[in-house]
PDBQT receptor file of N, H, CA, C and O in Angstrom, charges set to zero:
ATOM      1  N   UNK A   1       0.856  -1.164   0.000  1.00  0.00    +0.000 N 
ATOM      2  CA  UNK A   1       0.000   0.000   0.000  1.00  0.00    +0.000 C 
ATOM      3  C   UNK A   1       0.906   1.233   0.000  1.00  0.00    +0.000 C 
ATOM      4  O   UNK A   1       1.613   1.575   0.948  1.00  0.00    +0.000 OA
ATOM      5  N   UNK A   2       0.806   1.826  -1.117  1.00  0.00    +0.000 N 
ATOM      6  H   UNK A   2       0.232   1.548  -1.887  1.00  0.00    +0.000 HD
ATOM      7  CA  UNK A   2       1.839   3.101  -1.180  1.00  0.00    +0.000 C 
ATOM      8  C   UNK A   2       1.440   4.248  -0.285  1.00  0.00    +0.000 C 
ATOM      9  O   UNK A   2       2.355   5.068  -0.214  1.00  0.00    +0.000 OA
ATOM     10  N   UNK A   3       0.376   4.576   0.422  1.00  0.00    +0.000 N 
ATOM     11  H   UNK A   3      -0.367   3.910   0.364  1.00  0.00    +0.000 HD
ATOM     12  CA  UNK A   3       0.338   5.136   1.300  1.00  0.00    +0.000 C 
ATOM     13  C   UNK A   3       0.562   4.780   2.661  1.00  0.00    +0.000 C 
ATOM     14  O   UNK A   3       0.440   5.755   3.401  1.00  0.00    +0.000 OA
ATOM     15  N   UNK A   4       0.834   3.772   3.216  1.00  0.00    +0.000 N 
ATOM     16  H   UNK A   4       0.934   2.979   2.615  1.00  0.00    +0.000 HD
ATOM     17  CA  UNK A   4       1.525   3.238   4.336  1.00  0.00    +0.000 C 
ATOM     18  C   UNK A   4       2.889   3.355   4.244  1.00  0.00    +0.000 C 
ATOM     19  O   UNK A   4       3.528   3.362   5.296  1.00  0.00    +0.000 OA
ATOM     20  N   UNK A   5       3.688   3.484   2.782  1.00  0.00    +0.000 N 
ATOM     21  H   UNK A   5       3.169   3.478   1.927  1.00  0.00    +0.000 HD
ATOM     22  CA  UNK A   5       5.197   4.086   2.837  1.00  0.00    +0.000 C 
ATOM     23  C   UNK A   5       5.320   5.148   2.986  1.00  0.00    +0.000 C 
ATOM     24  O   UNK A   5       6.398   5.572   3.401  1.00  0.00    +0.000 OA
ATOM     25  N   UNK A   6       4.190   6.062   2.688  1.00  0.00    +0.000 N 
ATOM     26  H   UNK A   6       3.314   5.718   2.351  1.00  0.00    +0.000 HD
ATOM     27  CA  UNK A   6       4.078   7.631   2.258  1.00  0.00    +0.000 C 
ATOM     28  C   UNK A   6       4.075   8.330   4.113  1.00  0.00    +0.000 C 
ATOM     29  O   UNK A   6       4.677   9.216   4.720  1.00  0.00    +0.000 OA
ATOM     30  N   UNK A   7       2.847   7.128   4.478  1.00  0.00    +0.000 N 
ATOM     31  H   UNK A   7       2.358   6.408   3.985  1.00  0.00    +0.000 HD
ATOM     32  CA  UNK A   7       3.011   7.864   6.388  1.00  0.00    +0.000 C 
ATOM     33  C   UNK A   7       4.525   7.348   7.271  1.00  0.00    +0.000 C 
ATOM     34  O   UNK A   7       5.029   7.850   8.276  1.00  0.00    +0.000 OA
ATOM     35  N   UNK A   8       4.916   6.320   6.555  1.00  0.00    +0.000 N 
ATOM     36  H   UNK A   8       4.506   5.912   5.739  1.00  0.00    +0.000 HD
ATOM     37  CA  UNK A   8       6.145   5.561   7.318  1.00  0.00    +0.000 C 
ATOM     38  C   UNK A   8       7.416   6.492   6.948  1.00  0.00    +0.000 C 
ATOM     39  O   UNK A   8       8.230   6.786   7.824  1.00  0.00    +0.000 OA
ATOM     40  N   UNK A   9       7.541   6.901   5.735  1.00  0.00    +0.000 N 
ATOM     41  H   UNK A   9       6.880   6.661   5.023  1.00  0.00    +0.000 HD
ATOM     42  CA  UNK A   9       8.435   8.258   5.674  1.00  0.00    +0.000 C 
ATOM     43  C   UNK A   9       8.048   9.262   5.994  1.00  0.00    +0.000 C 
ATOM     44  O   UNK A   9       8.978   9.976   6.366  1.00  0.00    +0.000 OA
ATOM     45  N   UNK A  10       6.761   9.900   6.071  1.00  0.00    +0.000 N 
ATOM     46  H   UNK A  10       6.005   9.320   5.768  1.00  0.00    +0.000 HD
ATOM     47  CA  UNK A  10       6.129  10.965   7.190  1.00  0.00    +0.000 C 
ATOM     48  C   UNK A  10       7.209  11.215   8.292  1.00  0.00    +0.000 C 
ATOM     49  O   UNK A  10       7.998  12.121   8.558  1.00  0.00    +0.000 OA
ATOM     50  N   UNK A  11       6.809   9.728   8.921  1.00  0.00    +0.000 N 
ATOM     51  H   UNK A  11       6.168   8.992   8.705  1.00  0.00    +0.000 HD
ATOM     52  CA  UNK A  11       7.116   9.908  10.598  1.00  0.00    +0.000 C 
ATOM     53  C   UNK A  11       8.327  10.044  10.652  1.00  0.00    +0.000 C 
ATOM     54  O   UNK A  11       8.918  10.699  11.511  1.00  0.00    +0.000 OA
ATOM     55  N   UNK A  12       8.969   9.274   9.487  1.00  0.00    +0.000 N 
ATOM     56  H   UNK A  12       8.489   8.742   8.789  1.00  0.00    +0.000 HD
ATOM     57  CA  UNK A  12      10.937   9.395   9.632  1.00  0.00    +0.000 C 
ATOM     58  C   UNK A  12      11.056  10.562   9.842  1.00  0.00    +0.000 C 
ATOM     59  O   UNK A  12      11.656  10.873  10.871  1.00  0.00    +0.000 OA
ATOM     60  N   UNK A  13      10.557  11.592   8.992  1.00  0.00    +0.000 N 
ATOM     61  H   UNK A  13      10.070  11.340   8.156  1.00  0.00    +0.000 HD
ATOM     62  CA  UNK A  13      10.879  13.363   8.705  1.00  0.00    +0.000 C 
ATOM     63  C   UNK A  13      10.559  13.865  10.097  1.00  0.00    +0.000 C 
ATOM     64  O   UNK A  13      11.044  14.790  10.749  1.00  0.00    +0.000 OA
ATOM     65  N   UNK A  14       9.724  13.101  10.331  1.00  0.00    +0.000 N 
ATOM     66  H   UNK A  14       9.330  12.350   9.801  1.00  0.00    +0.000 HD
ATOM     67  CA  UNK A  14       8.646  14.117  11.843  1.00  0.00    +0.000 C 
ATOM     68  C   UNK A  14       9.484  14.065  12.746  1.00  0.00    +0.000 C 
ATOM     69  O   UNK A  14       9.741  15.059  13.424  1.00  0.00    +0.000 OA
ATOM     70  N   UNK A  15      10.285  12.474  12.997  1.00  0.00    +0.000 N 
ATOM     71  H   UNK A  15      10.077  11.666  12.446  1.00  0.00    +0.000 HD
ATOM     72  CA  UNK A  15      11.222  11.935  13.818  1.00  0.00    +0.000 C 
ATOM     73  C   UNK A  15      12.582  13.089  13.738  1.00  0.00    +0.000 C 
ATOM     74  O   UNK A  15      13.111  13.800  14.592  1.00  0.00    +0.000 OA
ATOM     75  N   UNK A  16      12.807  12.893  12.402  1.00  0.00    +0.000 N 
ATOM     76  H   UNK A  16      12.377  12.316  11.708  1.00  0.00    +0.000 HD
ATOM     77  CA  UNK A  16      14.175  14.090  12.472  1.00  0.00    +0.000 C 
ATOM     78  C   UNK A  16      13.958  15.345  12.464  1.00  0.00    +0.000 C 
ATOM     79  O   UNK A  16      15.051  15.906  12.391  1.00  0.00    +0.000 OA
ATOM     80  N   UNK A  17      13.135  16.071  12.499  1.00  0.00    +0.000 N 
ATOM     81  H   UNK A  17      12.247  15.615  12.558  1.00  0.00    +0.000 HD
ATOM     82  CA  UNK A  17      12.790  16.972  12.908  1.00  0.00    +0.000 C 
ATOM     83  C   UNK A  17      12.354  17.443  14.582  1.00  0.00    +0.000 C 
ATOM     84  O   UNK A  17      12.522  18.600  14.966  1.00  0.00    +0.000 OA
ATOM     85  N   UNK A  18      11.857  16.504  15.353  1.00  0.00    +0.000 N 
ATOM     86  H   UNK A  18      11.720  15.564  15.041  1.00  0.00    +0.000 HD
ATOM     87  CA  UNK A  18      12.215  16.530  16.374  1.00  0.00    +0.000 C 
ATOM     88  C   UNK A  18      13.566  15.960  16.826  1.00  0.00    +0.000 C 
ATOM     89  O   UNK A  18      13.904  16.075  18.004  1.00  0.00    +0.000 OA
ATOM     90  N   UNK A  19      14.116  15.529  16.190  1.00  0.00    +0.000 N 
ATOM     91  H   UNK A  19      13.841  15.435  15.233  1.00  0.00    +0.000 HD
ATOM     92  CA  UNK A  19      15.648  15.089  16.497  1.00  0.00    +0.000 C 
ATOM     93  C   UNK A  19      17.003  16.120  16.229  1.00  0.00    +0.000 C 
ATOM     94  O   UNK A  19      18.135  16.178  16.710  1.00  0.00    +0.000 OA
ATOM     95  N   UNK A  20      16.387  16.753  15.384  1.00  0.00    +0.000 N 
ATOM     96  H   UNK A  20      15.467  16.706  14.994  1.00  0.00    +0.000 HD
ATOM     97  CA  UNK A  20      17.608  18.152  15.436  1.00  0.00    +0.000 C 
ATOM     98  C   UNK A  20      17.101  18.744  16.409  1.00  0.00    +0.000 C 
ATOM     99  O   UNK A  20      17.654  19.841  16.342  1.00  0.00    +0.000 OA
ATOM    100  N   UNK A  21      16.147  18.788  17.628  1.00  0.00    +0.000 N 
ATOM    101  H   UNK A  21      15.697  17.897  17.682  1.00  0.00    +0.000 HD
ATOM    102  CA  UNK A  21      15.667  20.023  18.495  1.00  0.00    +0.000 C 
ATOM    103  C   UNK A  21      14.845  21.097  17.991  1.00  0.00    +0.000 C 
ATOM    104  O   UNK A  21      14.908  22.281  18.321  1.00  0.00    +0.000 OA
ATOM    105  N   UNK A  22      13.918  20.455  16.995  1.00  0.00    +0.000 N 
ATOM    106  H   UNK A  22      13.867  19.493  16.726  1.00  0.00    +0.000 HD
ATOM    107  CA  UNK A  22      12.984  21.890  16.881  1.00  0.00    +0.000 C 
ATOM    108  C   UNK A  22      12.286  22.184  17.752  1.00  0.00    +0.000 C 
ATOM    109  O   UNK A  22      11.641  21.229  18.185  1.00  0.00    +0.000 OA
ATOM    110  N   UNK A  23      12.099  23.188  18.267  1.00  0.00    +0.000 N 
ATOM    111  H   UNK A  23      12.624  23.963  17.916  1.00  0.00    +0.000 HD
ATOM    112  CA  UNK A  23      11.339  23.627  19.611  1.00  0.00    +0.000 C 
ATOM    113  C   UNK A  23       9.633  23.699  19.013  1.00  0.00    +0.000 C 
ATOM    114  O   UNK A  23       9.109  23.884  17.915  1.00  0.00    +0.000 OA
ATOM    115  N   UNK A  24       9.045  23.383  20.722  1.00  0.00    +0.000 N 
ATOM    116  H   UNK A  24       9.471  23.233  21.614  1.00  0.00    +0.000 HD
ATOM    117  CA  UNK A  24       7.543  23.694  20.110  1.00  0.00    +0.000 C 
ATOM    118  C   UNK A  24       6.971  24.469  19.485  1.00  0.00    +0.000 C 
ATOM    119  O   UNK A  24       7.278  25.587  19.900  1.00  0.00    +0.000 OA
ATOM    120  N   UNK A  25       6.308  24.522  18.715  1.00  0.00    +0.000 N 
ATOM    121  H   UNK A  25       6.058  23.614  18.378  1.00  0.00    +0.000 HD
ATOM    122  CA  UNK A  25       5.739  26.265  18.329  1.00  0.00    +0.000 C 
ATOM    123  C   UNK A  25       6.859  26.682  16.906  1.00  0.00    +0.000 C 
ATOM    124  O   UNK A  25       6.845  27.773  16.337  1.00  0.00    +0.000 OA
ATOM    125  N   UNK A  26       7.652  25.673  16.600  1.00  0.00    +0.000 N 
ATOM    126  H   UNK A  26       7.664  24.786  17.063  1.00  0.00    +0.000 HD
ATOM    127  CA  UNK A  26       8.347  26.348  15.693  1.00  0.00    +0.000 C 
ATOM    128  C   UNK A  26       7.302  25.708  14.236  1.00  0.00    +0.000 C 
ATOM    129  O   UNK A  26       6.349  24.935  14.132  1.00  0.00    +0.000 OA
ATOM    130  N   UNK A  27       8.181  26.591  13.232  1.00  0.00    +0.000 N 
ATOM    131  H   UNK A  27       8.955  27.218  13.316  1.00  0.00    +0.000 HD
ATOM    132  CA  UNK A  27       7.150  26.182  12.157  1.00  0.00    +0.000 C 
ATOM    133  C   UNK A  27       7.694  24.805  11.693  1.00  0.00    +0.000 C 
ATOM    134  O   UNK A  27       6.912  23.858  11.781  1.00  0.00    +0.000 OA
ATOM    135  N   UNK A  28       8.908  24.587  11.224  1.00  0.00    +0.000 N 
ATOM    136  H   UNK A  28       9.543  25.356  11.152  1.00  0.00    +0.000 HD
ATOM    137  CA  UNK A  28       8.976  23.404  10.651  1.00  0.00    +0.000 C 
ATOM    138  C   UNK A  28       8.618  21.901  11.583  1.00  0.00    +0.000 C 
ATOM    139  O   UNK A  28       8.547  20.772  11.097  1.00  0.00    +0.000 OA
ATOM    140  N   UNK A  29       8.418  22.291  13.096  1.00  0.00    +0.000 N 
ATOM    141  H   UNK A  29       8.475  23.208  13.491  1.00  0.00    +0.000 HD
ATOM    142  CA  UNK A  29       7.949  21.459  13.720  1.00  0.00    +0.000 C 
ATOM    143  C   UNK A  29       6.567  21.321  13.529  1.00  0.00    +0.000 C 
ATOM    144  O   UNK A  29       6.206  20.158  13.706  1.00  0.00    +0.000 OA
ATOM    145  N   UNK A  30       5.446  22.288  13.156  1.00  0.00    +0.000 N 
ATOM    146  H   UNK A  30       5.740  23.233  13.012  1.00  0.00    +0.000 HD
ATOM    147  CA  UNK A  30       3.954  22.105  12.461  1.00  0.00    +0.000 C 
ATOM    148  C   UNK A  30       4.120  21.563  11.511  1.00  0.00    +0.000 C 
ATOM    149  O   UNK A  30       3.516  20.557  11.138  1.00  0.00    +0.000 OA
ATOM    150  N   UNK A  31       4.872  22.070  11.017  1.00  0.00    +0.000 N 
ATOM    151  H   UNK A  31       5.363  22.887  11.320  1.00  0.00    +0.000 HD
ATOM    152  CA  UNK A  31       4.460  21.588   9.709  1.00  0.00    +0.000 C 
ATOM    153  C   UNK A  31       4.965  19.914   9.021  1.00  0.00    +0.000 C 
ATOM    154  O   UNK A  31       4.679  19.473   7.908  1.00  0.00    +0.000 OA
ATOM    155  N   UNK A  32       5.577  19.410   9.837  1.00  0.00    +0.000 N 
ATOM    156  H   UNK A  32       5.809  19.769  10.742  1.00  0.00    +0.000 HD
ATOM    157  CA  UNK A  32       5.969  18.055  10.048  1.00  0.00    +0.000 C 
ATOM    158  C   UNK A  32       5.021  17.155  10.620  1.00  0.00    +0.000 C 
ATOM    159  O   UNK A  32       4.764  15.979  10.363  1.00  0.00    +0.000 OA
ATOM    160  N   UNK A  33       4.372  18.286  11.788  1.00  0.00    +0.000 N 
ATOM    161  H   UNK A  33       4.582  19.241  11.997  1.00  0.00    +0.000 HD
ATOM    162  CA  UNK A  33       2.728  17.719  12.232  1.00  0.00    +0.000 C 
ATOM    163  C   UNK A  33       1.792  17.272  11.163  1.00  0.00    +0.000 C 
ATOM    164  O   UNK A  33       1.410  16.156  10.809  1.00  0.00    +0.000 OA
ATOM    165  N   UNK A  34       1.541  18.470  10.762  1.00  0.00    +0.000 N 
ATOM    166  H   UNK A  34       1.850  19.376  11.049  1.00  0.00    +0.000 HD
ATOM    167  CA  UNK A  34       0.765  18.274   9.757  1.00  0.00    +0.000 C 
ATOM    168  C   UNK A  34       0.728  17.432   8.851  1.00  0.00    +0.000 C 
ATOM    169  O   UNK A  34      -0.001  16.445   8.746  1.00  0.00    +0.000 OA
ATOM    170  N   UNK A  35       1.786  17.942   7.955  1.00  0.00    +0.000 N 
ATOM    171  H   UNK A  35       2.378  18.743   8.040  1.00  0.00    +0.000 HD
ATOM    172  CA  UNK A  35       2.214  16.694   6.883  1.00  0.00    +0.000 C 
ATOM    173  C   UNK A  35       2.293  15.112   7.439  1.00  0.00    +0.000 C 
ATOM    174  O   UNK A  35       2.372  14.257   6.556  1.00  0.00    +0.000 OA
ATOM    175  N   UNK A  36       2.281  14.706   8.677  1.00  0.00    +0.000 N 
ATOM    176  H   UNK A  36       2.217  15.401   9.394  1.00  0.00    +0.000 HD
ATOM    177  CA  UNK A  36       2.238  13.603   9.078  1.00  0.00    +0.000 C 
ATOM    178  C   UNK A  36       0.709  12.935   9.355  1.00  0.00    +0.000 C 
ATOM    179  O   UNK A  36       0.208  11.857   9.036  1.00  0.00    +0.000 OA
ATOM    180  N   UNK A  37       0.094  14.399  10.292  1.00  0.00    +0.000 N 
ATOM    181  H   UNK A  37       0.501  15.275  10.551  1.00  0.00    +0.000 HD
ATOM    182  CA  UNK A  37      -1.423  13.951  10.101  1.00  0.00    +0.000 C 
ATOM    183  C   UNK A  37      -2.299  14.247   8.824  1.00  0.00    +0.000 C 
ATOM    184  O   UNK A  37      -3.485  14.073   9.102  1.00  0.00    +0.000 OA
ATOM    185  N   UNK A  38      -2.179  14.492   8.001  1.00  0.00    +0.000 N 
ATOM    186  H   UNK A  38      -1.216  14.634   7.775  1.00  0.00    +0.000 HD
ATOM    187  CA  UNK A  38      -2.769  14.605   6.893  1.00  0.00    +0.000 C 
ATOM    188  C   UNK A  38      -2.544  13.471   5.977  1.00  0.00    +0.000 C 
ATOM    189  O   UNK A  38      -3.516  13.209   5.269  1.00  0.00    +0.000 OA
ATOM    190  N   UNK A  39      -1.182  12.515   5.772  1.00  0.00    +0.000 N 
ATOM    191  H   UNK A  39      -0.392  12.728   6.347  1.00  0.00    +0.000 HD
ATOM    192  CA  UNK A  39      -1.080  10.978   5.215  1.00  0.00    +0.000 C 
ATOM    193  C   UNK A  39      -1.857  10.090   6.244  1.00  0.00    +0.000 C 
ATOM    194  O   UNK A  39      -2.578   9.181   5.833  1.00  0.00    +0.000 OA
ATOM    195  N   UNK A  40      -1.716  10.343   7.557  1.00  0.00    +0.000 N 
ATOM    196  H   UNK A  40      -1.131  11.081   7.891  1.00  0.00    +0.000 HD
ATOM    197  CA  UNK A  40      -1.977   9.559   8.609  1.00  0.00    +0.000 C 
ATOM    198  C   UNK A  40      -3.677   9.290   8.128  1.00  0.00    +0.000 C 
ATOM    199  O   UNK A  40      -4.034   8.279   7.523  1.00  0.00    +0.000 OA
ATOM    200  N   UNK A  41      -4.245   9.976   8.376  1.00  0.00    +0.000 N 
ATOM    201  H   UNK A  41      -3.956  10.798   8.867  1.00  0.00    +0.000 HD
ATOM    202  CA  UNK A  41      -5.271   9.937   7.927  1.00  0.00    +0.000 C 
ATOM    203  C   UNK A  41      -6.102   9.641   6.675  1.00  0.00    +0.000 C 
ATOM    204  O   UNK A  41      -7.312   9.536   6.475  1.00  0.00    +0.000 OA
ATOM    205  N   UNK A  42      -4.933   9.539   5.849  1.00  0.00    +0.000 N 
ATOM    206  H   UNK A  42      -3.950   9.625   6.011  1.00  0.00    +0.000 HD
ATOM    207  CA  UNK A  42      -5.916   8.966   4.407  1.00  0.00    +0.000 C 
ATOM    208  C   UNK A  42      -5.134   7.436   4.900  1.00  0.00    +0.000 C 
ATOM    209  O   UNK A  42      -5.967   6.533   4.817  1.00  0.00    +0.000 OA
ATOM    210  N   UNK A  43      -4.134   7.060   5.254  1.00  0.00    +0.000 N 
ATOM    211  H   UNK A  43      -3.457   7.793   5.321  1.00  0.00    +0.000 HD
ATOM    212  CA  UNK A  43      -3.780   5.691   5.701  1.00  0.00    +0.000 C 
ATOM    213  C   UNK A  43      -4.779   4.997   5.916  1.00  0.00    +0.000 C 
ATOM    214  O   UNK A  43      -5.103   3.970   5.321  1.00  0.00    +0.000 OA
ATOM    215  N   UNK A  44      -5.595   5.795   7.222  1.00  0.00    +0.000 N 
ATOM    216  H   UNK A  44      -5.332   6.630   7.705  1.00  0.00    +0.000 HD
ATOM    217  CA  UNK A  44      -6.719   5.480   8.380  1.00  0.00    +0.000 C 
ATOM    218  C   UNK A  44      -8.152   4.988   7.276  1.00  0.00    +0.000 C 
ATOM    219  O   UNK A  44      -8.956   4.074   7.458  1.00  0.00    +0.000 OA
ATOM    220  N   UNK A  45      -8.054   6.143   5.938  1.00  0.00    +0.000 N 
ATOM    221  H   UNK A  45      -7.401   6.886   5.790  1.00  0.00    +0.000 HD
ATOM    222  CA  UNK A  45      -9.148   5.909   4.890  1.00  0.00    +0.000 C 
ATOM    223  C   UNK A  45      -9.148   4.801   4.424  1.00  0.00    +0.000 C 
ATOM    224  O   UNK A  45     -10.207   4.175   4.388  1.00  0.00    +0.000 OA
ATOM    225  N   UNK A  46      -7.983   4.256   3.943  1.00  0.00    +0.000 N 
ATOM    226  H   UNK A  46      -7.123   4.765   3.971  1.00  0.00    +0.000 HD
ATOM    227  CA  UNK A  46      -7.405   3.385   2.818  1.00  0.00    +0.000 C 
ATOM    228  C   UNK A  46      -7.798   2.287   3.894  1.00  0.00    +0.000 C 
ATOM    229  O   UNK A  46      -8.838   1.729   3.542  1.00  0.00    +0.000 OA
ATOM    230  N   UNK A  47      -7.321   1.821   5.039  1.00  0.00    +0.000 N 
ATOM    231  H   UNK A  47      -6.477   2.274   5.324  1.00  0.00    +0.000 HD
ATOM    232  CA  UNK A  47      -7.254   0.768   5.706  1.00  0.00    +0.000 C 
ATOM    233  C   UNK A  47      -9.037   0.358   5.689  1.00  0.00    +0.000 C 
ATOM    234  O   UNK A  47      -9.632  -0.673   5.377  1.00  0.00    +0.000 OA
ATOM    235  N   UNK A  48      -9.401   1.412   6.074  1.00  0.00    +0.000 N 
ATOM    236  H   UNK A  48      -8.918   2.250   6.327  1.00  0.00    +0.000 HD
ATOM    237  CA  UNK A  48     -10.819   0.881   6.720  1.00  0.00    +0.000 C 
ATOM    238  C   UNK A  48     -11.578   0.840   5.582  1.00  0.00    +0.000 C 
ATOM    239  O   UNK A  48     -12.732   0.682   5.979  1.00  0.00    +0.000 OA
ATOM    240  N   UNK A  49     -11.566   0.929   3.640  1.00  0.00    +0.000 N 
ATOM    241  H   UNK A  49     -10.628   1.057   3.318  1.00  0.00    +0.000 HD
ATOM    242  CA  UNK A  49     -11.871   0.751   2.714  1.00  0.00    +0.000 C 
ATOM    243  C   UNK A  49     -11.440  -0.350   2.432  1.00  0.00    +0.000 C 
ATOM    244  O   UNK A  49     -12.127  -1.300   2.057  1.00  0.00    +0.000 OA
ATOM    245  N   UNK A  50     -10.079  -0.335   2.607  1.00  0.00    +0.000 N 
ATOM    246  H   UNK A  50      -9.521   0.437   2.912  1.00  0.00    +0.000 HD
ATOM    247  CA  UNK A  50      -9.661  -1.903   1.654  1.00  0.00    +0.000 C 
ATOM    248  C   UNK A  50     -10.667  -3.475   2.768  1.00  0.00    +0.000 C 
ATOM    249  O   UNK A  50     -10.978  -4.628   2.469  1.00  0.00    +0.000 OA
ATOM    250  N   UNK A  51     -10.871  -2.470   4.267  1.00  0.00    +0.000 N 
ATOM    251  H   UNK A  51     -10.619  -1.534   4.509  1.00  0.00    +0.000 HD
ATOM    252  CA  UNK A  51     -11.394  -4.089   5.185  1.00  0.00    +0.000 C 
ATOM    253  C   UNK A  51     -12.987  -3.694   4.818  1.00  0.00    +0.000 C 
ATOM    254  O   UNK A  51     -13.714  -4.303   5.602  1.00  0.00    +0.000 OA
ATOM    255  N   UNK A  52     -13.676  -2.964   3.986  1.00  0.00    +0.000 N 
ATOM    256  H   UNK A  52     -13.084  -2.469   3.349  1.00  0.00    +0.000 HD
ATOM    257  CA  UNK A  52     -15.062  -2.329   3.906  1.00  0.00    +0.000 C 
ATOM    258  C   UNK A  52     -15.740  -2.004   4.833  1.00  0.00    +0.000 C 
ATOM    259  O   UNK A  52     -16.870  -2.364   5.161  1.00  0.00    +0.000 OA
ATOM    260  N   UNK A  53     -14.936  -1.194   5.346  1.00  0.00    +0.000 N 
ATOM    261  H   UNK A  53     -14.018  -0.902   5.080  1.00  0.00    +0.000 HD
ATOM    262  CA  UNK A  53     -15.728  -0.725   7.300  1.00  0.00    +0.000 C 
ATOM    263  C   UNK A  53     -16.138   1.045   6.946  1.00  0.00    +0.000 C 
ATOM    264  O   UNK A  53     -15.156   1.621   6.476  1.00  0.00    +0.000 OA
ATOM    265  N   UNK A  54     -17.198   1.819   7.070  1.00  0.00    +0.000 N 
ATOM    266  H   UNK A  54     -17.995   1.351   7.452  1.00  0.00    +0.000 HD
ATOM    267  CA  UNK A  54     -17.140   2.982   6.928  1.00  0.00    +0.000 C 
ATOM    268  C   UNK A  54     -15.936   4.006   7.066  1.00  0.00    +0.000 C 
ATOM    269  O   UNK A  54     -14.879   3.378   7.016  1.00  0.00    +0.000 OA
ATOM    270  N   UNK A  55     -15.837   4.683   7.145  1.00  0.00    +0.000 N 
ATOM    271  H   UNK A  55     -16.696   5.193   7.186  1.00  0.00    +0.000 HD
ATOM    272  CA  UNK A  55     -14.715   5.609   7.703  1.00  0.00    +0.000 C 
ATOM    273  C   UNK A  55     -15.720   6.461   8.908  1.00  0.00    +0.000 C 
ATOM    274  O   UNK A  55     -16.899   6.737   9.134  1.00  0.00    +0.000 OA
ATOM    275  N   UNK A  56     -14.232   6.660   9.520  1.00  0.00    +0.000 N 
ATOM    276  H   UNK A  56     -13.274   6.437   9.337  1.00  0.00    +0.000 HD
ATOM    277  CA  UNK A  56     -14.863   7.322  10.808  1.00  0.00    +0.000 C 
ATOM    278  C   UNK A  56     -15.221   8.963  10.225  1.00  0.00    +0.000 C 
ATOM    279  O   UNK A  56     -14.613   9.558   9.335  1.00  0.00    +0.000 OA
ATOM    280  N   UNK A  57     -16.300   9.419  10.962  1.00  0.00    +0.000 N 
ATOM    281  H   UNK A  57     -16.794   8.936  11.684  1.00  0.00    +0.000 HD
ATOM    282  CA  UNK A  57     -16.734  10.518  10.697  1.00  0.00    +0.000 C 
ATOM    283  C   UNK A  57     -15.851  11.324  11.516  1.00  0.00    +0.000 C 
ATOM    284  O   UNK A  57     -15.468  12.362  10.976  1.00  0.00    +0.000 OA
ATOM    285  N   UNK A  58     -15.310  11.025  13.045  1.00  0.00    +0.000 N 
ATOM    286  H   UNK A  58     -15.621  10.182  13.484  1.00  0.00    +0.000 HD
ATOM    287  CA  UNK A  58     -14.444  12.158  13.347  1.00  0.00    +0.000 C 
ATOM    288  C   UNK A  58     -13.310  12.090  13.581  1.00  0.00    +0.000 C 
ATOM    289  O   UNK A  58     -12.802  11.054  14.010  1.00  0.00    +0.000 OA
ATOM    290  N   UNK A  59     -12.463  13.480  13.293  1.00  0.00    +0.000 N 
ATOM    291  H   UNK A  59     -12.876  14.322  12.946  1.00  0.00    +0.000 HD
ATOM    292  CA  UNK A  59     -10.965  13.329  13.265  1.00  0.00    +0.000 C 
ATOM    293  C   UNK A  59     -10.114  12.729  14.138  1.00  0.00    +0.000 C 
ATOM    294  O   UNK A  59      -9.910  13.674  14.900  1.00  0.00    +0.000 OA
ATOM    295  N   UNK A  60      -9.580  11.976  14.493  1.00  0.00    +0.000 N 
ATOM    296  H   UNK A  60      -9.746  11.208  13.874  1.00  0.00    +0.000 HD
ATOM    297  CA  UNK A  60      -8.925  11.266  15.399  1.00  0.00    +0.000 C 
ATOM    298  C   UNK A  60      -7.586  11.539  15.382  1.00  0.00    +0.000 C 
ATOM    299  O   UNK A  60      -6.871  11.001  16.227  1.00  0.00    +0.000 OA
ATOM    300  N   UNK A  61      -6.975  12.513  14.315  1.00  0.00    +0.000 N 
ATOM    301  H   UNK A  61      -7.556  12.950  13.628  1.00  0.00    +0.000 HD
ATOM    302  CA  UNK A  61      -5.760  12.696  14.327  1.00  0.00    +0.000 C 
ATOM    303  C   UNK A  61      -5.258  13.840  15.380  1.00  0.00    +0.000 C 
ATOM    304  O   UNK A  61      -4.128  14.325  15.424  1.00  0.00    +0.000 OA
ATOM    305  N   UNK A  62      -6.147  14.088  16.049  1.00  0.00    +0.000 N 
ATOM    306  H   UNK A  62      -7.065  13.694  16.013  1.00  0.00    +0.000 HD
ATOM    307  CA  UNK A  62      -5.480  15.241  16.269  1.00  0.00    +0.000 C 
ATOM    308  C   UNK A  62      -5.290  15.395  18.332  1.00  0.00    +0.000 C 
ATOM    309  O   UNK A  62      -4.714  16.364  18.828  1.00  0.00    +0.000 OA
TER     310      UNK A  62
């Protein structure tokens, strides 16, 4: 599933980005958020389509 590589390199980035010390509140630390919950969540789509389970109506990423 190419979006399960897409969130699994997400988190690498998210990982090194908190690993150089970005402080809270900085931007490239959001925005690593983000970009992580935003694959995370079509992951969450894809999974619960490919098993034919609805998708959840609320955001859980956050």
């Amino acid at each position: 599933m190419a979006v399960a590589d897409t969130a699994f390199n997400r988190l690498k980035a998210f990982r090194d980005v908190v690993g150089s010390g970005a402080m809270p509140g900085s931007s490239n630390l959001a925005d690593a958020i983000q970009s992580y919950g935003i694959v995370l969540r079509e992951l969450r789509h894809a999974m619960r389509d490919d098993l034919g389970e609805p998708r959840l109506e609320t955001d859980v990423s956050n």
